[in-house]
C-alpha positions in Angstrom: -1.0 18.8 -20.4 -4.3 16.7 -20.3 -6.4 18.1 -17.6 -9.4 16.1 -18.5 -9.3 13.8 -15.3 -7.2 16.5 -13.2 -8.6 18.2 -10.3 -8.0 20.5 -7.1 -6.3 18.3 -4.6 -6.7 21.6 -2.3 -8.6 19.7 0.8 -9.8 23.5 1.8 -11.2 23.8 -1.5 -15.3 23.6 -2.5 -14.4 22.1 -5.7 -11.6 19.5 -4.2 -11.6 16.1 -6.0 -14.2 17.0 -8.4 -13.5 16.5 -12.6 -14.9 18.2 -15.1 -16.1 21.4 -13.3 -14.4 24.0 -15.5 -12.0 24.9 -12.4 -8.7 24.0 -13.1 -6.3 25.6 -15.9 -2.4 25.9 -16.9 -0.7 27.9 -14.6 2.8 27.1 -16.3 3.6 24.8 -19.3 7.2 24.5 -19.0 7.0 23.6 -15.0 4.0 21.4 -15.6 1.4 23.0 -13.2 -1.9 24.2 -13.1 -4.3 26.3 -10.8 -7.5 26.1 -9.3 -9.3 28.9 -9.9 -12.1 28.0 -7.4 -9.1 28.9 -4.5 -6.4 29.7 -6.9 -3.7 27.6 -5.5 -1.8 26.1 -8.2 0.0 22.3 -8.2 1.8 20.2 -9.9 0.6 17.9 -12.5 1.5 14.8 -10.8 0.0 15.9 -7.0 -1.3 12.6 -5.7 0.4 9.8 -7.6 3.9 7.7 -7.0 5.9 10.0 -9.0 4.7 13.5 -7.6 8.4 15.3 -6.6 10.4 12.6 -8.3 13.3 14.4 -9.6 14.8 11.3 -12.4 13.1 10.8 -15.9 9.7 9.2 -15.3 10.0 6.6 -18.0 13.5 5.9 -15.6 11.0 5.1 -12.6 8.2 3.2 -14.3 11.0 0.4 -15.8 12.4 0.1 -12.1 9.0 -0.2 -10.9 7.9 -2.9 -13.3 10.7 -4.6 -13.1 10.3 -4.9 -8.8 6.6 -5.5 -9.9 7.8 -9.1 -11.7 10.3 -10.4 -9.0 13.4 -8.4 -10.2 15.8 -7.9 -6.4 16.9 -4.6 -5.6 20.5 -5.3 -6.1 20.4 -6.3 -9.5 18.4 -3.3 -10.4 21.0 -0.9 -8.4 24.0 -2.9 -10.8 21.5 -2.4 -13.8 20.8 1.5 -13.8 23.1 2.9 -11.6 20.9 3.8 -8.8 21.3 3.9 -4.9 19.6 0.6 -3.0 17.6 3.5 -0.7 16.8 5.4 -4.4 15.3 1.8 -5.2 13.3 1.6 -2.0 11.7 4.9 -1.8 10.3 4.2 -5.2 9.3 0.9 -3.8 7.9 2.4 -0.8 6.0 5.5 -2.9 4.7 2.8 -5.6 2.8 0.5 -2.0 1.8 3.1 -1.0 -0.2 4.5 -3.9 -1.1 0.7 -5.0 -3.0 0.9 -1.7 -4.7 4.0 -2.3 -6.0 2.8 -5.8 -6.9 -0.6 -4.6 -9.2 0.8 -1.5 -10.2 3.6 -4.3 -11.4 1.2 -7.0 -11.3 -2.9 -5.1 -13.0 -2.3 -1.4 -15.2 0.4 -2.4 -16.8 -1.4 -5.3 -19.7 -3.5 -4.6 -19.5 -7.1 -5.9 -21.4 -10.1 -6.8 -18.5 -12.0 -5.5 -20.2 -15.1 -5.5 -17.3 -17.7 -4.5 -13.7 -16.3 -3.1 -11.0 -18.7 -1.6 -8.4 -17.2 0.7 -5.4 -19.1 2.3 -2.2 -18.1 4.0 1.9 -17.6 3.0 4.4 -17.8 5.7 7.0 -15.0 4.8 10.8 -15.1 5.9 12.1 -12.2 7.0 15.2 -10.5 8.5 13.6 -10.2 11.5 11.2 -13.3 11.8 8.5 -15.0 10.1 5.7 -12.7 8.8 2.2 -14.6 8.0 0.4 -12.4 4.4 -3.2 -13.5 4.4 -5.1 -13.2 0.7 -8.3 -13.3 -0.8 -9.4 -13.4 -4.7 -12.7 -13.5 -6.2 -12.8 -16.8 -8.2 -15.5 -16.0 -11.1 -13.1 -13.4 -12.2 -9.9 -14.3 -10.3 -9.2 -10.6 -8.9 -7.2 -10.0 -6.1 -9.5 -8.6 -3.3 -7.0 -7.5 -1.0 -3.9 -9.1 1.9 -3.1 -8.4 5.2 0.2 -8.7 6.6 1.0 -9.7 10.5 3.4 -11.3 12.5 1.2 -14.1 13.4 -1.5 -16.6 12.2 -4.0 -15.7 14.7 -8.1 -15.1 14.5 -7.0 -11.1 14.3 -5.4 -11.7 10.9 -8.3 -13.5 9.6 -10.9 -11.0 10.4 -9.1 -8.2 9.2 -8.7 -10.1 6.1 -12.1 -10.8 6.1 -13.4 -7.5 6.8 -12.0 -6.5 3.8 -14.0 -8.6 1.6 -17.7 -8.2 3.5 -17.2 -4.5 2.5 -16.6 -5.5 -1.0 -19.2 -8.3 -1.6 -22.8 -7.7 -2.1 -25.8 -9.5 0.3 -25.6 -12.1 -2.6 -25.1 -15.8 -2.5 -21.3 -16.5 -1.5 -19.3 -19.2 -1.1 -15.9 -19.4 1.1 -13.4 -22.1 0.1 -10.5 -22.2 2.6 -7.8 -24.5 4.4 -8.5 -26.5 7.6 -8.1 -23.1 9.7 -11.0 -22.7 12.3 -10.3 -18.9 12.1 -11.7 -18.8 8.9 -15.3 -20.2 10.3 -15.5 -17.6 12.9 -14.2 -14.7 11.0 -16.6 -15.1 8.2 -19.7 -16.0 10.7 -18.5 -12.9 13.0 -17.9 -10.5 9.6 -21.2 -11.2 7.7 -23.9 -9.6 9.7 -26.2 -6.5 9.4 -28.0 -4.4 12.7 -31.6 -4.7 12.5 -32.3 -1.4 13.1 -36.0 -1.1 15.1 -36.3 2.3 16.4 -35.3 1.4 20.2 -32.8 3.0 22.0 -29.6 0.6 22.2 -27.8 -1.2 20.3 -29.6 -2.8 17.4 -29.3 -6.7 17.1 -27.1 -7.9 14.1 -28.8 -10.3 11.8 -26.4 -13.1 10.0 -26.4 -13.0 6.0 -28.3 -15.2 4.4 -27.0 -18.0 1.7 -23.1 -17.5 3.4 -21.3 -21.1 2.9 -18.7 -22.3 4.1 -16.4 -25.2 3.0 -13.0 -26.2 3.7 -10.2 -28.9 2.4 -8.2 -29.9 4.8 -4.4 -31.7 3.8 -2.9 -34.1 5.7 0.8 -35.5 5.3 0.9 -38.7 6.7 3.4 -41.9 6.4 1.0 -43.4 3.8 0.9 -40.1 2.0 -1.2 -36.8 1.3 -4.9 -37.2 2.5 -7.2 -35.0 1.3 -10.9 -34.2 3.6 -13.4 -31.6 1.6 -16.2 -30.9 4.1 -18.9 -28.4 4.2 -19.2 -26.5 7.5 -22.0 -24.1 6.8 -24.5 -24.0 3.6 -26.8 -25.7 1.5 -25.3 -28.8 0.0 -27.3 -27.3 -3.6 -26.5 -23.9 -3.2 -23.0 -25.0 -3.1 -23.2 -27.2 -6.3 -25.0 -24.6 -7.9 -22.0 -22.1 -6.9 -19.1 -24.6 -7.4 -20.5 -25.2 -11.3 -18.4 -27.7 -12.4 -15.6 -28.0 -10.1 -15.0 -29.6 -6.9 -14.6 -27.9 -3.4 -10.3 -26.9 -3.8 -8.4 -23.6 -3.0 -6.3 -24.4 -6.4 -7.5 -20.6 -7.6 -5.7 -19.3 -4.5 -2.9 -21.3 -4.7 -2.0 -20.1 -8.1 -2.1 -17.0 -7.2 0.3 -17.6 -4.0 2.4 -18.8 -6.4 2.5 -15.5 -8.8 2.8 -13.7 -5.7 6.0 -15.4 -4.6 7.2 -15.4 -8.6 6.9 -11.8 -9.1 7.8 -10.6 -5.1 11.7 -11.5 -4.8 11.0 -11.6 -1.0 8.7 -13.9 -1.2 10.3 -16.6 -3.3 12.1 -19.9 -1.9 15.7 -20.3 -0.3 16.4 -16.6 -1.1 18.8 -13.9 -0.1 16.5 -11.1 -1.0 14.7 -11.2 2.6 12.3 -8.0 3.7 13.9 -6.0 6.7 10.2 -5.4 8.3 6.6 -6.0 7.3 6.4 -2.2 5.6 8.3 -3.2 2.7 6.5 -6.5 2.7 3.3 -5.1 2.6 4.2 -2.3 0.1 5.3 -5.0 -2.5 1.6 -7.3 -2.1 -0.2 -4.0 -3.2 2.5 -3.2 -6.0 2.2 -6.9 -6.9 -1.6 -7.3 -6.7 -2.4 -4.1 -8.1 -0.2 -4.9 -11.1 -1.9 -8.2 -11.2 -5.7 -6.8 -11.3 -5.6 -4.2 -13.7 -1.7 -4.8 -15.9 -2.0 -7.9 -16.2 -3.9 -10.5 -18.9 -5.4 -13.5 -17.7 -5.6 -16.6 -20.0 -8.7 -18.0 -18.2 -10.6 -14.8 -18.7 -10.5 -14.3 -22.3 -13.3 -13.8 -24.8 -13.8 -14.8 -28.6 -14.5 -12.2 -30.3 -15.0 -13.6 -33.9 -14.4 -16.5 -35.7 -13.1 -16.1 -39.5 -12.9 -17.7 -42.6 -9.9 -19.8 -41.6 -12.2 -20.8 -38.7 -9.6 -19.6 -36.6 -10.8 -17.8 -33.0 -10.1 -14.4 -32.5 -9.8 -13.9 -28.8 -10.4 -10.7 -26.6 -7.4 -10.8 -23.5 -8.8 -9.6 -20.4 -7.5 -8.5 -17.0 -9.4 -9.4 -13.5 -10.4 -5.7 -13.2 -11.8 -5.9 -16.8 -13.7 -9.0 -15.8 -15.1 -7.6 -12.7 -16.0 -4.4 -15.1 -13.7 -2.1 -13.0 -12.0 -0.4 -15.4 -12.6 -0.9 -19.4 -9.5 -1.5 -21.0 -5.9 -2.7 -19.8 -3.6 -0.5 -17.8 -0.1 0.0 -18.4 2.1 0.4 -14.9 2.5 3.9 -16.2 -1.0 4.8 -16.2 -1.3 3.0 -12.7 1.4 5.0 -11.0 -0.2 8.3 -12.5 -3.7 7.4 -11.7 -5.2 10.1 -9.5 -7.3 9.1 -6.3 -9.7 11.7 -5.7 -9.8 12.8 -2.2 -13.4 12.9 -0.4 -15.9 16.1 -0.9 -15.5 18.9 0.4 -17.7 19.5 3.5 -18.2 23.1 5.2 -16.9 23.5 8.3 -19.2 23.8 11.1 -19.8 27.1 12.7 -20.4 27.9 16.5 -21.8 29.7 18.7 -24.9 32.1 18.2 -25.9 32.4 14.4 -25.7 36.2 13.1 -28.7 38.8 13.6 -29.2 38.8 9.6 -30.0 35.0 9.6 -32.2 34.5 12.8 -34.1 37.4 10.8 -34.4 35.8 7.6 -35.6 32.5 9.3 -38.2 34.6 11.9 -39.7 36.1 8.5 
């Protein structure tokens, strides 16, 4: 067992969450578990990932999970391997879940130069209704910054959506491309302020951002055809430019993406059979999908030559979104993402009450 980047998951232990402290050891080989010999409770190998207490061969559950991950339907992996539909699910389920643990662990807690995202909308058929999943991706490196699901298209699904990406972005220049929504205008304006703290009693005023831009492209289908309308609602007309580089104002970066999302999420794709029950599954499969998409996947745009040689052929260096937004340093198998470990938070000493012992009110008198 590799116990290099294992630690106590014990949330009553000092040394819970933290690597590399000496504390944790084999407690069994042949059952695969180890102990804690800070509060010597001992736990399986796999505590705290997507296959902890799964009782069929892991390489078994990594295939069935790559396969959902790339648009496969549940029924044709139940007449593939064998398996029960609610077999298929749980893993499903277990695999959202801990895609959303890892992206909050490694996506919203970073802090990014995010400098221009695009977010947009995909209206979701399900067995029970339409479903609206909102998106965001940073363009520079085109990683997936996070989705919220909700059963309708209203300013509370933008500003949760939004929310998401203010705690990820840094006070840096940043640019929001987006449809002709006016949600989007007030989410980001209501999202992207700080309290100016002054030392009086109240509530301190919040400041706006500064350099936040705003531009939109608005589509309209028409009987002469599609009209296109780029406008700039907030921001400097050269900050812009100086953001956009060599492009124009467009949400194509986003659209591609929607379009990987409803290739490799059978619920998501057109005229289909494969429709989600309820929004859980729904949401489960946008963090399986998007997690697999920042750090499994290689994107074309983002590679690097590495050398040129004598054949003056170019030697190029894939890269994944996470690798371009220096999140991780290599890429990730599904394997590795299903067994990745999220730390829990530190250990903090519970408080004690009432009047302090004799012993301490002595030592502090002297």
């Amino acid at each position: 067992m590799n116990l290099e980047h294992t630690f106590c998951p014990n949330s009553a232990c000092a040394d819970r969450g933290k690597i590399g402290q000496g504390n944790i050891g084999v407690h069994s080989m042949k059952e695969q578990r180890c102990i804690c010999h800070t509060c010597g409770k001992t736990f399986s190998i796999t505590k705290g990932t997507a296959l902890y207490r799964l009782k069929k061969p892991t390489a078994l559950v990594v295939t069935v999970i790559t396969l959902l991950a790339y648009g496969c339907p549940v029924p044709a992996i139940v007449a593939a391997f064998g398996l029960d539909a609610r077999t298929v699910r749980d893993w499903l389920r277990r695999a959202g879940e801990h895609g959303s643990d890892v992206h909050t662990h490694l996506v919203e807690r970073a802090k990014l130069n995010l400098q221009q995202v695009q977010a947009d909308e995909i209206k979701v058929k399900t067995q029970r209704g339409n479903f609206w999943m909102a998106m965001a991706m940073m363009v520079p490196t085109r990683l997936w910054l996070g989705g919220v699901v909700s059963p309708r298209r209203d300013l509370k699904l933008i500003r949760a959506l939004i929310e998401k990406v203010c705690g990820i972005a840094r006070c840096r220049p940043l640019l929001f491309l987006v449809d002709g929504l006016a949600s989007y205008v007030k989410a980001v304006q209501h999202a992207f302020r700080s309290p100016l703290r002054t030392g009086k009693v109240g509530r301190p005023r919040l400041i706006p951002w500064p350099d936040i831009a705003i531009a939109q492209v608005v589509k309209r289908r028409t009987s002469d055809g599609l009209h296109i309308t780029r406008r700039i609602v907030q921001g400097c007309p050269e900050m812009i430019r100086h953001l956009l580089g060599r492009h124009t104002i467009n949400t194509a970066y986003i659209e591609r993406l929607n379009a990987t999302f409803r290739q490799r999420l059978a619920c998501l794709a057109r005229r289909t059979r494969a429709l989600a029950r309820t929004a859980a599954p729904l949401t489960h499969g946008m963090f399986l999908v998007g997690c697999v998409y920042n750090f499994c996947t290689d994107h074309h745009s983002l590679r690097c030559p590495l050398y040129v040689g004598r054949s003056g052929r170019v030697h190029w260096v894939q890269r994944t979104p996470a690798m371009a937004a220096q999140l991780t340093d290599h890429r990730w198998s599904v394997g590795e993402l299903l067994a990745f470990k999220v730390p829990p938070s530190p250990f903090v000493p519970p408080k004690r009450r009432g009047r302090p012992p004799k012993r301490v009110l002595l030592e502090a008198a002297a």
